[in-house]
C-alpha positions as CSV (number, residue, x, y, z in Angstrom):
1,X,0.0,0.0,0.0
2,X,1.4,3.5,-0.7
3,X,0.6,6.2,1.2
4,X,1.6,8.7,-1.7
5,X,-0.5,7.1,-4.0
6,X,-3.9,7.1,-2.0
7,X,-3.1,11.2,-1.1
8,X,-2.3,11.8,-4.7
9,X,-4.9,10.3,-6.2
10,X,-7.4,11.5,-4.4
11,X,-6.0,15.1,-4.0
12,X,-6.2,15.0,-7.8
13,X,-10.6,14.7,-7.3
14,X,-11.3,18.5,-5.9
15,X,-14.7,16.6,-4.4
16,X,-12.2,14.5,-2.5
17,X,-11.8,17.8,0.1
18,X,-14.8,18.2,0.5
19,X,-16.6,14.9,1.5
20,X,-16.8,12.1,4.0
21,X,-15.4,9.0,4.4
22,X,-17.8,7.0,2.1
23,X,-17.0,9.8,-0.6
24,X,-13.6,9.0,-0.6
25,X,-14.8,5.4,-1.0
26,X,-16.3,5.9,-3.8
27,X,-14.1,8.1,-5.5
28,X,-11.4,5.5,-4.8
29,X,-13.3,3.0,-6.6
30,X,-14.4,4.9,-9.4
31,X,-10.4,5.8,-10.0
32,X,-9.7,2.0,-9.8
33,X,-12.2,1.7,-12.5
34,X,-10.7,4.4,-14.3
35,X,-7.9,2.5,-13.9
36,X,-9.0,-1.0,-15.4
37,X,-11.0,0.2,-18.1
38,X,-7.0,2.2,-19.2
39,X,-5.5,-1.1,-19.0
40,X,-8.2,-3.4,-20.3
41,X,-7.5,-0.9,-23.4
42,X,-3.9,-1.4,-22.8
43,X,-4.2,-4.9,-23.3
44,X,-6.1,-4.9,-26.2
45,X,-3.5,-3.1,-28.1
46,X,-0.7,-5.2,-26.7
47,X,-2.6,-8.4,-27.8
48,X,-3.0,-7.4,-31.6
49,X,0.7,-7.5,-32.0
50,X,1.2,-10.9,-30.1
51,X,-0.4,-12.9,-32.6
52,X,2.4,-15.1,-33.7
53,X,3.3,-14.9,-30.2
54,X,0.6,-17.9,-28.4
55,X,1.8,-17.9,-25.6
56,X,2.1,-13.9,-24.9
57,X,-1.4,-14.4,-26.9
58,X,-3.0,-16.4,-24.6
59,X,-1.5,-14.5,-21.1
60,X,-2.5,-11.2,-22.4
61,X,-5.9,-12.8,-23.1
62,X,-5.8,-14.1,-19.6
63,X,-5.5,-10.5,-18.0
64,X,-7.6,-9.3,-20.4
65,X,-10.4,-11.4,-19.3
66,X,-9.7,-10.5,-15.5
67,X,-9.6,-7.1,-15.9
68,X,-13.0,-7.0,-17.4
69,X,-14.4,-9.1,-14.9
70,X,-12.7,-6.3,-11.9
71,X,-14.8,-4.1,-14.4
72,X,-17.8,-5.2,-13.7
73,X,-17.4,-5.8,-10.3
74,X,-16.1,-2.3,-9.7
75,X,-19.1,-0.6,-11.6
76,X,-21.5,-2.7,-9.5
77,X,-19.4,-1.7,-6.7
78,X,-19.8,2.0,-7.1
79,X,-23.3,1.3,-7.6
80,X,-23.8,-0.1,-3.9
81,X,-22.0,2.3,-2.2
82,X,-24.0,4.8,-4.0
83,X,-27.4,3.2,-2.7
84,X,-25.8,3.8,0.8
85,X,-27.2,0.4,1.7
86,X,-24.9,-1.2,4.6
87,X,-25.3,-3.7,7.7
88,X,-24.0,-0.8,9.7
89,X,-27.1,1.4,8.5
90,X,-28.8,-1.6,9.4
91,X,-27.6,-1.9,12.9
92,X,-26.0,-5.3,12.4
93,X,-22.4,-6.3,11.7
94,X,-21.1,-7.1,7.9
95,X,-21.4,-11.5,8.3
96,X,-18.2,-11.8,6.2
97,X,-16.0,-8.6,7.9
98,X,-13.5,-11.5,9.3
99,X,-13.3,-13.1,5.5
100,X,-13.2,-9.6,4.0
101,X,-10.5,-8.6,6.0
102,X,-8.4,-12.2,5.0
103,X,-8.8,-11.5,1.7
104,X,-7.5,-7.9,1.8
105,X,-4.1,-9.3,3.7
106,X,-3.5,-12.2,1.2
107,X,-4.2,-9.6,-1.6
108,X,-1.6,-7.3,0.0
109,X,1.0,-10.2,0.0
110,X,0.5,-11.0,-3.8
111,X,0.7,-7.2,-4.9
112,X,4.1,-7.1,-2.6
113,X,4.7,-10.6,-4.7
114,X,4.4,-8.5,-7.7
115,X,6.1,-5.9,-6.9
116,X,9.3,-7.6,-6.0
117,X,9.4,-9.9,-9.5
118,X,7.8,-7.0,-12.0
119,X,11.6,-5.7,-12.7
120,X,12.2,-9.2,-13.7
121,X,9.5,-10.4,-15.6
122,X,10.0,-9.4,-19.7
123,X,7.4,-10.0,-22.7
């Protein structure tokens, strides 16, 4: 996680000073899928000159297909927290906070994973 990168990017939102927590939220997922829908087009252009390349071919369609699924899951994402529906609003607690929380950590080690071999890895 990067502290400069959270303040940066959402400096860069001027409704980012003036909202709540939940705002920044939101912002932050609609500059993740900002984010995805610039590399899903990233990939697409890097696949067309892979083509007598299979096995680039096939692990650029790969990323390509998981980035349009983080699309769609970030899009419906933004649309819940815009519904302001929650358990907390609710008065009960989230059923899967603990598993929430699991996933975040083991996500956290494979980005740290990722950023340790990216200097490494070549097309």
């Amino acid at each position: 996680f990067s502290n400069d990168i959270c303040y940066t990017s959402l400096a860069a939102v001027p409704t980012s000073h003036v909202t709540n927590l939940g705002g920044l939220g939101v912002i932050a997922l609609e500059l993740a899928l900002e984010n995805v829908t610039n590399t899903v087009s990233i990939i697409s252009s890097l696949s067309h000159g892979y083509k007598s390349h299979p096995r680039c071919d096939s692990c650029l369609e790969s990323c390509l297909e998981l980035y349009v699924d983080m699309s769609i899951i970030l899009v419906v994402s933004v649309i819940l927290c815009l519904d302001k529906t929650s358990f907390k609003e609710e008065g009960n607690k989230s059923p899967s906070t603990k598993e929430n929380h699991k996933l975040s950590q083991l996500c956290g080690i494979v980005f740290c994973i990722i950023d340790l071999i990216s200097p490494n890895l070549k097309l």
